[in-house]
N, C-alpha and C positions, 0 to 999 in steps of 0.2 A: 841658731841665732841669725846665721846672713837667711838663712830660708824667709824667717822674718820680718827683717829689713827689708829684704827683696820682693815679699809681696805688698809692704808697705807703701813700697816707694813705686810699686806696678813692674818690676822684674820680672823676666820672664825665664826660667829656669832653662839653662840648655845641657840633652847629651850628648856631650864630647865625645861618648864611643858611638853616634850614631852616621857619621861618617859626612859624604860629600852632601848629599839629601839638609844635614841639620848647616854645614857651612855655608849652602846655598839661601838658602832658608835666613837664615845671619845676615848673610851679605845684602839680601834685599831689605831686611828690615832697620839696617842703616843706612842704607841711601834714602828708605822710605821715613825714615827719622828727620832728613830736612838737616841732617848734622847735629843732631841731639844726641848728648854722648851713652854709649851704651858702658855697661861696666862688668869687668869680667875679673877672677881670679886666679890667673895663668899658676900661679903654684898647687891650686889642687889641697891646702891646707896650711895651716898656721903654724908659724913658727915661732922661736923664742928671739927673734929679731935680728938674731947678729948673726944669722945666714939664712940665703934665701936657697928654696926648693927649686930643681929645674922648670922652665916654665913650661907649660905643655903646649905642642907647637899650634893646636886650633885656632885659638882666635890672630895666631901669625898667618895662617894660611887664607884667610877669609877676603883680604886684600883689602883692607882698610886701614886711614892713620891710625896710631897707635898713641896716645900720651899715658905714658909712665908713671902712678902713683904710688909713695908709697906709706902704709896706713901704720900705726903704733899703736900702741894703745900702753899705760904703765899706770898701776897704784900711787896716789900722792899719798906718802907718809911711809909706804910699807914695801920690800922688799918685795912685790911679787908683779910678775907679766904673765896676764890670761894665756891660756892655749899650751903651754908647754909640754912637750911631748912628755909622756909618764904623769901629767896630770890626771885625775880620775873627773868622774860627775861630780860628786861630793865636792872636789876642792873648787872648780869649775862653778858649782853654783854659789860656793861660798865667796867667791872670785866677785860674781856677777852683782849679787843681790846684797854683801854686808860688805862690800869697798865702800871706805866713806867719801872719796871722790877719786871718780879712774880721770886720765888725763889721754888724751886723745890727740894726735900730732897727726895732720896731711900735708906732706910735701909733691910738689907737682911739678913733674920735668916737661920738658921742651916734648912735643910732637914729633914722634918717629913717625917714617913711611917705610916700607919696605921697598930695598934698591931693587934695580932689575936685575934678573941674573940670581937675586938671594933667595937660598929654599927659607919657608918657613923655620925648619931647626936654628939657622941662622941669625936671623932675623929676631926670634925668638931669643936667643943666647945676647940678644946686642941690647935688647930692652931689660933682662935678668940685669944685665951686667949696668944699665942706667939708670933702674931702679937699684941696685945696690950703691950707686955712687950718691943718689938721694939721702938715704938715710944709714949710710956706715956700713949696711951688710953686705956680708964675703958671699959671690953667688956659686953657689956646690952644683955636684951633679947627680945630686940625689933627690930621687921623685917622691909625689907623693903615696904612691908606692911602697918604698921604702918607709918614709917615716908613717905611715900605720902599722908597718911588723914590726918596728922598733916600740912605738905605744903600745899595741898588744904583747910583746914582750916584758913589757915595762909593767904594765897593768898586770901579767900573769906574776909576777913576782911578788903584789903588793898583797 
């Protein structure tokens, strides 16, 4: 789905395991942006909202401000929030395509910069923790790493 939106909207896909080359790369094409916001997914995957993933330190290390969003999305009428770890395709597209109206919620924090002296992990940890203060959620120290062995655990059971 963000693959989607992202080419929709002229996203330009980045890989975070491609090291200083792709952060260099980043860094020029927001200065070359004029300040046009770029948009990135520092958790690496979706959660059930009421905890946030650690955030991966790349787009901290890139040296650009940072403002802090944070995205919901929730079923009007029906108990259910897309994305849930142990969710399958099936329920996922049932999610997507027979909700009779999803509700979509963006709250938007204050502009972080990175101080002097902060490593990226840091830095990284202070915007988790600011986008949790947005919208309620507890920010964990669990990557997105983790939460795909716990979905493939969860799916191997079903």
């Amino acid at each position: 789905v963000l693959n989607v939106f992202g080419g929709i909207i002229g996203a330009v896909p980045i890989d975070k395991s491609a090291g200083a080359s792709t952060r260099a790369q980043v860094h020029a094409a927001a200065v070359d942006t004029n300040g046009a916001p770029m948009l990135f997914f520092p958790e690496g995957w979706d959660t059930n909202g009421r905890c946030l993933l650690r955030f991966n330190r790349f787009v901290f290390s890139v040296g650009v401000p940072v403002v802090p969003v944070a995205l919901s999305a929730a079923v009007v009428g029906l108990p259910l929030v897309p994305g849930m770890l142990g969710s399958n395709l099936v329920r996922e597209l049932c999610w997507l395509f027979f909700a009779p109206m999803t509700s979509w919620t963006v709250t938007v924090g204050s502009t972080l910069v990175r101080d002097n002296g902060e490593s990226p992990e840091a830095f990284a940890q202070r915007a988790q923790h600011a986008v949790g203060e947005l919208n309620g959620a507890v920010p964990s120290g669990w990557t997105d790493r983790d939460a795909l062995k716990l979905r493939r655990g969860l799916m191997a059971r079903d």
